[in-house]
KOLDODREN-230568 format. One record per atom (N, C-alpha, C, CB): x, y, z. Coordinates in pm, whole numbers, plus 32768, in hexadecimal, padded with zeros to 4 digits. Atoms other than C-alpha are relative to their C-alpha. Glycine has a CB too. Example, Ala and Ser with C-alpha at 12.3 -4.5 7.8 and 13.67 -1.06 7.14 Angstrom:
# residues 2
80597F898000
84CE7E3E830C
805A80788000
7F9D8003807D
7FAE7F897FFA
85577F9682CA
7FB3806D8049
8029802E7F72
END
This chain:
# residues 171
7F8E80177FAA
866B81277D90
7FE37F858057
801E807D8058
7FFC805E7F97
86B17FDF7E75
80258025806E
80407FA37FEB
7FBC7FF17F78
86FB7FCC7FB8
80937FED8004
7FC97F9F8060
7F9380148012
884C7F4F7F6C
804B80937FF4
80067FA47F96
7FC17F8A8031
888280877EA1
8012808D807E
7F9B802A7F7A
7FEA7FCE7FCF
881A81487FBC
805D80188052
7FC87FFF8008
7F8F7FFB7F75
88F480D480C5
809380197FD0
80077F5F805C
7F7D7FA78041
89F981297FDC
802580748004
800980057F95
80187F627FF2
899182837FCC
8028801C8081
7F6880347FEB
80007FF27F65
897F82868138
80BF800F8034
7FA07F54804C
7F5F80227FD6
8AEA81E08179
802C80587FAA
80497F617FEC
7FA87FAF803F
8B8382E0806D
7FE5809F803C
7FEA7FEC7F5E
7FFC7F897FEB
8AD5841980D3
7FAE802380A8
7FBE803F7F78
800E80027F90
8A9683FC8250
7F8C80A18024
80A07FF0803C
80257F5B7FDB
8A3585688273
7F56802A7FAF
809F807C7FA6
805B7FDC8053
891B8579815F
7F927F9A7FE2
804080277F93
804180617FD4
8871844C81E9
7F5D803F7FBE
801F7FE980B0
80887FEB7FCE
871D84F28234
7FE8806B7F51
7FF4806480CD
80397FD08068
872085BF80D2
7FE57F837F82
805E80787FD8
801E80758046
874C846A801D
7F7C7F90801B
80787FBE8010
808F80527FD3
861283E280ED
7FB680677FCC
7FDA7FD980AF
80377F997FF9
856085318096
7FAE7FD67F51
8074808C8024
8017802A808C
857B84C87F20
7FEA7F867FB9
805180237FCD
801F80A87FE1
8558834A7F3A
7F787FC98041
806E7FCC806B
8058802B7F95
845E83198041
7FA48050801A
80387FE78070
80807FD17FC9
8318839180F5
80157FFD80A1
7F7F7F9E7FCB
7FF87F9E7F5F
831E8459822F
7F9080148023
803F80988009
80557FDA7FC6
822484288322
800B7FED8091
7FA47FD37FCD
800980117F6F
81E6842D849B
80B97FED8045
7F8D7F62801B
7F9A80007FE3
8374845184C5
80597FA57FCA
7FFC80018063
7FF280958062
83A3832983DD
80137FFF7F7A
7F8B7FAB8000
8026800580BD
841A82F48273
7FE57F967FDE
806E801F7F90
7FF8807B802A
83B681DC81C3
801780077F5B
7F817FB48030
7FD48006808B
844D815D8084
7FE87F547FFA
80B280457FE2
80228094802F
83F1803F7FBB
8062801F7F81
7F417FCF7FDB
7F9F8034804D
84EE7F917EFC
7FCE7FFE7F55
80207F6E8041
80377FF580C8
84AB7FB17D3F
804E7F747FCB
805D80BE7F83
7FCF806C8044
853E7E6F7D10
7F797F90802F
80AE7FD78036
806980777FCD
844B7D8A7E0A
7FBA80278032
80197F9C804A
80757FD27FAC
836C7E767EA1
800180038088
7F9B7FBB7FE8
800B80067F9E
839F7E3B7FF0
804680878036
80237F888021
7FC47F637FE2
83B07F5A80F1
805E80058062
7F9680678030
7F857FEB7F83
848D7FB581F1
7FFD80B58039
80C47FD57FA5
80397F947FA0
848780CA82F7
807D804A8038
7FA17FBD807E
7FCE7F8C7FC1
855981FD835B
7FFB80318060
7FF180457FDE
80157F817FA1
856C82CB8474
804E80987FD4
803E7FD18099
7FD17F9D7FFC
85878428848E
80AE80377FE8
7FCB80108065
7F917FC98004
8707844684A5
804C7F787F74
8045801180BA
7FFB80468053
871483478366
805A7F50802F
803C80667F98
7FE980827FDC
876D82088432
7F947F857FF1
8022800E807F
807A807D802B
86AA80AA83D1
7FD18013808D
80367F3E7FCB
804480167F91
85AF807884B7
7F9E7F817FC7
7FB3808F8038
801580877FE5
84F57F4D8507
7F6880037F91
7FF07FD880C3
806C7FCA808D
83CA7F3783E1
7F717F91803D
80597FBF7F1B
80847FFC7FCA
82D27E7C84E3
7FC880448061
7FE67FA4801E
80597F9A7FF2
82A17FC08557
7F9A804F7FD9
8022802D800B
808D7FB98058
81BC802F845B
7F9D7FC18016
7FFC80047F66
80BE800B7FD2
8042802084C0
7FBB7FE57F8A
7FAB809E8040
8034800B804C
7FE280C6839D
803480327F78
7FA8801F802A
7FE97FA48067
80098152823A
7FAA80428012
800B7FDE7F85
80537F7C7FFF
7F8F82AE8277
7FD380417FA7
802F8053802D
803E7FC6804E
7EBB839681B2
807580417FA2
7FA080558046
7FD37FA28045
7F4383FB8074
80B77FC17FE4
7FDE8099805C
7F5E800B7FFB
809C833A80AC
80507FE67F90
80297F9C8053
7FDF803880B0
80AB829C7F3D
7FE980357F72
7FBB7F8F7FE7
803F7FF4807D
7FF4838C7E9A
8068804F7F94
7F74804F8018
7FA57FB08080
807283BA7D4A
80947FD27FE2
801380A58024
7F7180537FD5
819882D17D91
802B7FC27F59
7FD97F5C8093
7FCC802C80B3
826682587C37
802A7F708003
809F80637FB9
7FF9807D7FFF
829E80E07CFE
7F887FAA7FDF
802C7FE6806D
805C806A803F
82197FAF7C3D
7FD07F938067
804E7FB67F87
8035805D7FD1
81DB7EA37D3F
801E801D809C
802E7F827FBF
7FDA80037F81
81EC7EB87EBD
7FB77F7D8059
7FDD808E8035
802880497FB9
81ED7DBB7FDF
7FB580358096
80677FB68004
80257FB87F83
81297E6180FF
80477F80807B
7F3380208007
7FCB802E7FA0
81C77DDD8232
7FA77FC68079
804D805B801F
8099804B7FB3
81047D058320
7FFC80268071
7FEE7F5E8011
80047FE67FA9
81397DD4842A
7F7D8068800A
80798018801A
80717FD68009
80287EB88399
7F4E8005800A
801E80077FCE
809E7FFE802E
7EB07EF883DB
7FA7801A7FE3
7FD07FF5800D
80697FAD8044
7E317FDA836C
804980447F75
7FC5807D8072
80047FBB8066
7E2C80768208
7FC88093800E
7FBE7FB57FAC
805F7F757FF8
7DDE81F48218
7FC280457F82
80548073803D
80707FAF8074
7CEB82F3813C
80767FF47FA0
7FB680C38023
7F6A7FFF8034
7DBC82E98013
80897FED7FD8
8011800F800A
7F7080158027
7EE08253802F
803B7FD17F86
802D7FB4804B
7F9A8042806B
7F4581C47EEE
7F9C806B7FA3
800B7F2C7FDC
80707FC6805D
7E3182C07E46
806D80207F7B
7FA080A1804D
7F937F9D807E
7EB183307CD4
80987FA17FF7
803780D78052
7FC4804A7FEF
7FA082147D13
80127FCC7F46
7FC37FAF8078
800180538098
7FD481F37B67
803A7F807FD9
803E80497FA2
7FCF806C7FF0
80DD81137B68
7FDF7F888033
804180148024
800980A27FE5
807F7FF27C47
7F9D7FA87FCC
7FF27FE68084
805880628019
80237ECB7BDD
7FE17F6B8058
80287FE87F88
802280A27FA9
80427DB57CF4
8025806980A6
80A97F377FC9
7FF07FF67FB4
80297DDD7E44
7FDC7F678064
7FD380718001
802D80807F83
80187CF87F7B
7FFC804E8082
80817F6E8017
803F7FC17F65
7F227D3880A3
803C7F7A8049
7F28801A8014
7FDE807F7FF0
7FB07C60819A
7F627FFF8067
80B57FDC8048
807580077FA3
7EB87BE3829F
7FF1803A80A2
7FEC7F758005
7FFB7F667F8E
7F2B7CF683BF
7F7C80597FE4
809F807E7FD7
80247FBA8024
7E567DB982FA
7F387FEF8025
804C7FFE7F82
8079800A7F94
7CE47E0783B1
7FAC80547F90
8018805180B9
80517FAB8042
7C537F1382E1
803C80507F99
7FC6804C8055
7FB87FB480A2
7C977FD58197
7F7C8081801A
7FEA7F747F26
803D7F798009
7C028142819C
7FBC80377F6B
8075805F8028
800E7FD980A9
7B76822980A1
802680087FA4
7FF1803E7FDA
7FCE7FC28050
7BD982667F5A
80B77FC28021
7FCA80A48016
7F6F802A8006
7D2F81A27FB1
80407FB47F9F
801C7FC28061
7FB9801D805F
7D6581127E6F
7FE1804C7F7D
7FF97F7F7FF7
80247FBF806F
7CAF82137D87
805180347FA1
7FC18051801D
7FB37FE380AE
7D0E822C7C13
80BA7FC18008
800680F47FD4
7F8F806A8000
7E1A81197C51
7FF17FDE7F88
7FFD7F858061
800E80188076
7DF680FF7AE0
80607F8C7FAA
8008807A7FD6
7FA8808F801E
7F0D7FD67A9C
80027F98808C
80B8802E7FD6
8014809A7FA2
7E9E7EF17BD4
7FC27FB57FB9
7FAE7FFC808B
8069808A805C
7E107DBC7B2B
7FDE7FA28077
80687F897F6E
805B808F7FAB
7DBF7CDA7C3F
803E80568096
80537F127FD9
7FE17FFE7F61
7DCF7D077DD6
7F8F7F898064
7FDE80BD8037
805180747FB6
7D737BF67ED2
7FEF80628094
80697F4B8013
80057FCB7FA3
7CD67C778010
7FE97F9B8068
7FB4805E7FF2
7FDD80857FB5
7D5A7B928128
7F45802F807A
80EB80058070
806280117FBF
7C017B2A8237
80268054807E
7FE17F73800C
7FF87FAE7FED
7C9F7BF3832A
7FB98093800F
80347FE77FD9
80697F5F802C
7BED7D498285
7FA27FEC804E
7FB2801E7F58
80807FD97FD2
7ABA7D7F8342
7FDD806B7FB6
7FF8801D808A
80117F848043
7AA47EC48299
802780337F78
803180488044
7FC67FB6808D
7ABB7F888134
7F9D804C800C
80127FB37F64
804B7F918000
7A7780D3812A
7FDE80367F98
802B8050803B
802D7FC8804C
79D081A28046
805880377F61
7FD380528055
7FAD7FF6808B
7A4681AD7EA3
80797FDD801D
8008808B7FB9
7F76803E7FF9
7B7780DC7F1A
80547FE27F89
7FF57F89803E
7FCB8033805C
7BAE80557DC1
7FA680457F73
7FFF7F63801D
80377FA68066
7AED816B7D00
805A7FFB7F95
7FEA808E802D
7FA87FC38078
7B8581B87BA5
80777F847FE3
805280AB8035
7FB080688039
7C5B80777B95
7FF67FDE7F9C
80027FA6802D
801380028078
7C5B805A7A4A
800B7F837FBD
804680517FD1
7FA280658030
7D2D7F367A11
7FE67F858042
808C80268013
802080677F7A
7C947E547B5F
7FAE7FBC7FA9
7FB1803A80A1
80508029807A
7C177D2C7A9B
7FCD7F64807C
807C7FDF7F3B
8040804E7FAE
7BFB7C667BF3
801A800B80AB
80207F837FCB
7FFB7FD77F7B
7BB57CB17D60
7FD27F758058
7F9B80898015
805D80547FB0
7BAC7B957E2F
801B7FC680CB
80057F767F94
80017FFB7F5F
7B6F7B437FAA
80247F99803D
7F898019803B
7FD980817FBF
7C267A218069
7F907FFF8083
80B480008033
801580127F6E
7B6A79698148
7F4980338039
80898070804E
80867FF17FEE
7A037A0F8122
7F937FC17F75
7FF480A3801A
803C80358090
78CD79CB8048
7FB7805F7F93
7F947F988022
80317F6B802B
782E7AC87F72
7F9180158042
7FE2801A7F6B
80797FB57FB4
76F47AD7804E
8058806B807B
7F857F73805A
7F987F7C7FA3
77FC7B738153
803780547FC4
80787FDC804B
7FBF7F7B8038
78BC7C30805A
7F5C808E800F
80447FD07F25
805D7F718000
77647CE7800B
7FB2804A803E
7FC180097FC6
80527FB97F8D
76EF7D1F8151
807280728042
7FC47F808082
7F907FEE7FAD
786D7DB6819D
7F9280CA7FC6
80E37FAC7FC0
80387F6E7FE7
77DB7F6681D9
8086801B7F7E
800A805B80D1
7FC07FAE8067
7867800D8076
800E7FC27FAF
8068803B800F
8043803D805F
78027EFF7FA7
7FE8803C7F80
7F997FE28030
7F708011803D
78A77F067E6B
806180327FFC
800A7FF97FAC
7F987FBB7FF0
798B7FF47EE5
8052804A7F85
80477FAD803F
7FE57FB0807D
799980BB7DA0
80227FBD7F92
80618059800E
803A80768098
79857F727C93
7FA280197FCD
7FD97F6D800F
80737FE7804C
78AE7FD07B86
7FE07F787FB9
801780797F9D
801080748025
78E57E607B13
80007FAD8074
80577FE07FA5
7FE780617FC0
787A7D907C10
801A7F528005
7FC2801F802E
800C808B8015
78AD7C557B65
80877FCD7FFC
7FB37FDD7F85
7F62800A7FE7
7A537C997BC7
80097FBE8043
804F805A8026
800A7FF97F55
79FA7C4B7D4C
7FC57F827FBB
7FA08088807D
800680617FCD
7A4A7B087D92
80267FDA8079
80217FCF7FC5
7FAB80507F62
7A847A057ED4
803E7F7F7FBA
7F787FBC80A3
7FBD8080803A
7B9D79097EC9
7FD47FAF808B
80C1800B7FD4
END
């Protein structure tokens, strides 16, 4: 579904707002968020299914993507943190964009992303947590803006669940 499509939904069935976010979107902290299946980009809900402003989001929370059936998303640069999980089991995607909001990536937040093929991790990161990119099956290049690999391999969780470390590159 697009956003377009939604606000259609919305303007036709006023009343059934919040069951059409229920089945569309991800409900967390009083918040839905839905990312668009045409361009990926997300956009943000409130509780009573009115847009809300989408550089309110901090973070993607634990668990928010997992298992999600969207192919590409734009994380929003209002974000900075990545939580445990979030895109875990994530089959579908294959592109994403960290923007450079983004401070730290958690555990296990992209595990068995099995159709990601490439992700750039903007200089930004200070942090990657533990089996971040475990089980990626398909990751054929990881690389780091802005650092050198003596910093990547001093970064704490070092390779961060790459069994090929010869993916992990710096541009």
């Amino acid at each position: 579904m697009t956003i377009s499509e939604l606000h259609i939904q919305f303007d036709l069935q006023p009343e059934n707002r919040i069951n059409i976010l229920n089945d569309v979107a991800k409900y967390r902290n009083k918040k839905y968020l839905f990312v668009d299946s045409l361009d990926g980009h997300c956009y943000l809900f409130d509780e009573d299914g009115n847009e809300a402003d989408i550089k309110k989001l901090k973070k993607i929370d634990d668990q928010m993507f997992l298992d999600s059936n969207i192919k590409s998303i734009v994380i929003p640069d209002s974000v900075e943190y990545i939580e445990n999980y979030a895109f875990a089991y994530y089959k579908n995607l294959k592109s994403i964009e960290i923007p450079d909001s983004v401070k730290r990536i958690r555990n296990w937040a992209f595990e068995c992303c099995e159709n990601l093929k490439s992700i750039v991790i903007p200089d930004s990161v200070k942090r990657i947590g533990d089996g971040a990119f475990w089980n990626c099956e398909s990751l054929k290049s990881l690389s780091f803006k802005g650092k050198t690999m003596k910093q990547v391999k001093k970064m704490k969780n070092y390779p961060f669940g790459i069994e090929d470390e010869s993916i992990i590159r710096c541009i």
